[in-house]
N, C-alpha and C positions, 0 to 999 in steps of 0.2 A: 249929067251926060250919061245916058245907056252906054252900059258895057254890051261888047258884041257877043259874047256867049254867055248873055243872063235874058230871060224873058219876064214880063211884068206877070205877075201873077194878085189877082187881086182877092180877099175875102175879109167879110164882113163880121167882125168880131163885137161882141156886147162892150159897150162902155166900159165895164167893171173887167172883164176880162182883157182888154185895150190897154186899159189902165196897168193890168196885173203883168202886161207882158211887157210893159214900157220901161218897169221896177224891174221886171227880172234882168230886162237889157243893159240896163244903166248899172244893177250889181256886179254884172258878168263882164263890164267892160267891152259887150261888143254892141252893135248896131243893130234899130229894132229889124231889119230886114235877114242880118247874117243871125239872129236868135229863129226867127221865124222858117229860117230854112230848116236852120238845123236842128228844130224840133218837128218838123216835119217830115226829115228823112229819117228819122227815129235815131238821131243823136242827141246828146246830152248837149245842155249849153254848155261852153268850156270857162270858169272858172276867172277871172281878172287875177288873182293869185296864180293860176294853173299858167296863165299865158306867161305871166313876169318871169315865174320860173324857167318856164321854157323857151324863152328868149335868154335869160343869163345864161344858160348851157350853154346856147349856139356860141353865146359870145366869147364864152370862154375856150369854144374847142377852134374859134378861130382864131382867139390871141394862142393857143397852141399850135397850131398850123403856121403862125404869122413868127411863135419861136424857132421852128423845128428848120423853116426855112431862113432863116438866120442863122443859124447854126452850122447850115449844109453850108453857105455864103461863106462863114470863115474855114469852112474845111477846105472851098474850093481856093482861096484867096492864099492860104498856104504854099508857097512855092517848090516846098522838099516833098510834098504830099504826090504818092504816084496812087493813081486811082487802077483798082482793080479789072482785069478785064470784063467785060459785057457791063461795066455800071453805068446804068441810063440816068445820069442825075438831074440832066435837061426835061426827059421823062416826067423823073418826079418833081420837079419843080413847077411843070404845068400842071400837073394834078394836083399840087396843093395847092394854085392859082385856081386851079377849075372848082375846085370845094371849099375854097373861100367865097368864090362869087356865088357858087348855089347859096351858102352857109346866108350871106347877106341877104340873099334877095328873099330867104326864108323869113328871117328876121323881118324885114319891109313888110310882107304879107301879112304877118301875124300883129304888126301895129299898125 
């Protein structure tokens, strides 16, 4: 199925060179289409190592986000607790909701 903001773009590579970029695709973990772009727009292939690692980051800065907002939970669950005036914690509670769903849907893209 065509994606709506990709167009076909077709060229005719030598067997041997076909071959070469079929190996680099399969090293790097990505698709021979996403290697062929991105050697095209004069980026580097990105690395099957490079990616692992940078998916574990994301994961890990949103199992921090997934504590932090846990945390706020027992602060607010506290009964003697008087919250300071102007603290928006509903505020931040959707921003760490809103940067966890970017966080994922980064994580989707890059597998």
């Amino acid at each position: 199925m065509p994606l709506k903001n990709r167009v076909l773009a077709k060229f005719y590579p030598t067997p041997h060179d076909k071959a070469d970029l079929e190996a680099l695709a399969k090293r790097t973990g990505q698709s021979f289409s996403e290697l062929v772009c991105r050697l095209t727009s004069g980026r580097q292939p990105m690395a099957a190592n490079d990616k692992h690692l940078i998916v574990r980051d994301l994961l890990r800065i949103n199992a921090d986000l997934a504590r932090l907002g846990n945390l706020m939970k027992l602060i607010l669950d506290d009964e003697s607790l008087v919250l300071p005036d102007g603290m928006d914690f509903r505020g931040l509670f959707d921003s760490i909701r809103e940067t966890q769903i970017l966080l994922k849907s980064k994580v989707r893209e890059l597998n």
